[in-house]
N, C-alpha and C positions, 0 to 999 in steps of 0.2 A: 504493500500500500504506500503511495504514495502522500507525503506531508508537503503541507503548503502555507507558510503563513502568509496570512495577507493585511495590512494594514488599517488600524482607524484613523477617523481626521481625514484630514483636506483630500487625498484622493480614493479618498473609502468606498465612495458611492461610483464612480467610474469603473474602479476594478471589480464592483460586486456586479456593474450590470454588464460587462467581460461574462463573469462567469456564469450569470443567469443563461444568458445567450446559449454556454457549453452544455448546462446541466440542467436546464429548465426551470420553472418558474418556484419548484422547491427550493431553491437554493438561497435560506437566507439564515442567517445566523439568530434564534431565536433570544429575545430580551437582554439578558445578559450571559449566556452563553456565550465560552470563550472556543468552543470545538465543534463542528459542523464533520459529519460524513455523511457522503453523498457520492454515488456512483464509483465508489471502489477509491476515493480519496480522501483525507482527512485534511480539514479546512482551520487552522489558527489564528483567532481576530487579535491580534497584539497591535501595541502602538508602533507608528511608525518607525521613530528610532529604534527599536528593539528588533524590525524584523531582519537585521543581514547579520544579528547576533545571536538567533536561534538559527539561522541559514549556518552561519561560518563552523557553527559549535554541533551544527546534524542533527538537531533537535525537529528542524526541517531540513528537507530537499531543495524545495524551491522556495523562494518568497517574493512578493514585489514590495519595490519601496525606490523613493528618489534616488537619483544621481545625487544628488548631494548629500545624501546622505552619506551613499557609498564611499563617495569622495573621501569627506569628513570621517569619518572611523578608520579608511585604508586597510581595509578586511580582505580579508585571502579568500574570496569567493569566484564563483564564474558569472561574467556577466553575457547571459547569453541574449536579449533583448530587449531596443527600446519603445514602451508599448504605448508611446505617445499618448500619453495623458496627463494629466496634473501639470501641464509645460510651465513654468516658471523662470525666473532667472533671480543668479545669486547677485546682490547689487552692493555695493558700496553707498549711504545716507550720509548726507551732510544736514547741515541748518541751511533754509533757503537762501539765508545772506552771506555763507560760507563759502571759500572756494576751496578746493581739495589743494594742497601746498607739498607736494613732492619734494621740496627742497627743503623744509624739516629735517631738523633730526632724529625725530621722532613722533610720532604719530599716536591716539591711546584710539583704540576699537573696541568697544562693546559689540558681543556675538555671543550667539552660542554655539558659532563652526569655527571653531579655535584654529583648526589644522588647516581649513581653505584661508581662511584669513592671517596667516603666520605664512605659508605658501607665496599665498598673493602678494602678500608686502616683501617679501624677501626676495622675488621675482624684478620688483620695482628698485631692487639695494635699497629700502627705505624701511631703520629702523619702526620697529611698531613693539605697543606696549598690548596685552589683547587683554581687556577683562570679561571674564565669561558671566553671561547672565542669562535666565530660562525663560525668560518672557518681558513683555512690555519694553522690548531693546529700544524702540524709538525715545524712550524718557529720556536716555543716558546724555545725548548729543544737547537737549535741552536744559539740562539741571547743571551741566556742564562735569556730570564722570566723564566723557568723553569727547574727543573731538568728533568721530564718526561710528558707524554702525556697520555691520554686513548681516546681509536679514534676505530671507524669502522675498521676491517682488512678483509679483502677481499682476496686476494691473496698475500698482503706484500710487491705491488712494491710500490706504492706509499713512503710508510716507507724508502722502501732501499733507492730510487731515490733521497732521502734528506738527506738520510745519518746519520738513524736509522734502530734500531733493534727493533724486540718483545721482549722485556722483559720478561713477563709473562701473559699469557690468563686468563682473569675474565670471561667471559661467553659463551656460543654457542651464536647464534640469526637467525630466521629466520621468516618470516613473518606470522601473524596468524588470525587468526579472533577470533574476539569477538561483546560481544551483550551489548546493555544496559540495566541492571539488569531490571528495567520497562517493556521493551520490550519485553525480554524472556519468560516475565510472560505473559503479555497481548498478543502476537503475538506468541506463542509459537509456535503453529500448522508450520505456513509460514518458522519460522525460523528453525525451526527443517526437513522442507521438504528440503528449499535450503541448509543447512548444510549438509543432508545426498547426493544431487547431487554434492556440492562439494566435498564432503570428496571422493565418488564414484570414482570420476575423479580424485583425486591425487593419489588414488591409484593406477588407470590402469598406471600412469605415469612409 
């Protein structure tokens, strides 16, 4: 049998109507139920962060979950495709009367992608100080813990609505599947059939 986590939050509703499509209209994870089986698969609703850390550790086979996520952890998994959804990009937040100053010494970044944002600035030779925080990142730039932010951009209102700008884009991101290296090898066959019906299906999209 085949394990699968699949993600809550922002691209939840995208990849569960993926898989309704495969499995039919059974296919929903009841109230709080965190385990769904269904057609010879066993189904794990964890949060997004978590899912390329039950993938990596075999706890599942397959999982989806963002490219930045991915990124961000730098987990030894297979990434075998991108299922174009949840599209997003990683951005760099300033204050809207800021201008982004490369020529600093130093730099302070509120995130909570420590490792895209230490990457990124190190890419530019531009010291950065990063402080990690789990939510409401856009305060940081305004109460002045930080000079700037690196955060999910979606559409960019959030940002305005606080009274910031983009900066500058670090990456695309969209949601993707991958396998755990063990698994692909031992379960090939399985993971290679369900990968070719979904890849099938995002195409017709």
């Amino acid at each position: 049998m085949l394990t699968i986590a699949l993600p809550k939050g922002r691209i939840a509703e995208e990849t569960l109507a993926i898989f309704s499509e495969l499995f039919g209209d059974g296919f929903k994870f009841e109230s709080r139920k965190l385990i769904l089986e269904v057609g010879g698969f066993r189904f794990l609703n964890v949060r997004n962060q978590d899912v390329p850390t039950y993938v990596e550790y075999g706890s599942a086979d397959l999982g989806i979950v963002g490219l930045d996520v991915i990124t961000e952890k730098e987990l030894d998994i297979i990434d075998l495709l991108d299922m174009r959804l949840g599209c997003c990009k990683v951005a760099i937040g300033i204050r809207n009367e800021d201008e982004l100053d490369w020529s600093r010494p130093d730099i302070k970044v509120a995130t909570k992608m420590v490792n895209i944002s230490k990457n990124y600035f190190a890419s530019k030779a531009v010291g950065v100080e990063v402080i990690k925080l789990y939510g409401s990142i856009e305060l940081a730039p305004l109460v002045g813990l930080a000079d700037a932010i690196v955060d999910i951009v979606e559409t960019g209102t959030t940002m305005r609505e606080n009274g910031l700008k983009v900066a500058e884009e670090i990456m695309d991101s969209s949601a993707h599947l991958i396998a755990n290296k063990n698994s692909f090898y031992s379960k090939k066959e399985q993971i290679l059939e369900l990968y070719g019906k979904i890849k099938e299906l995002i195409e017709k999209r």
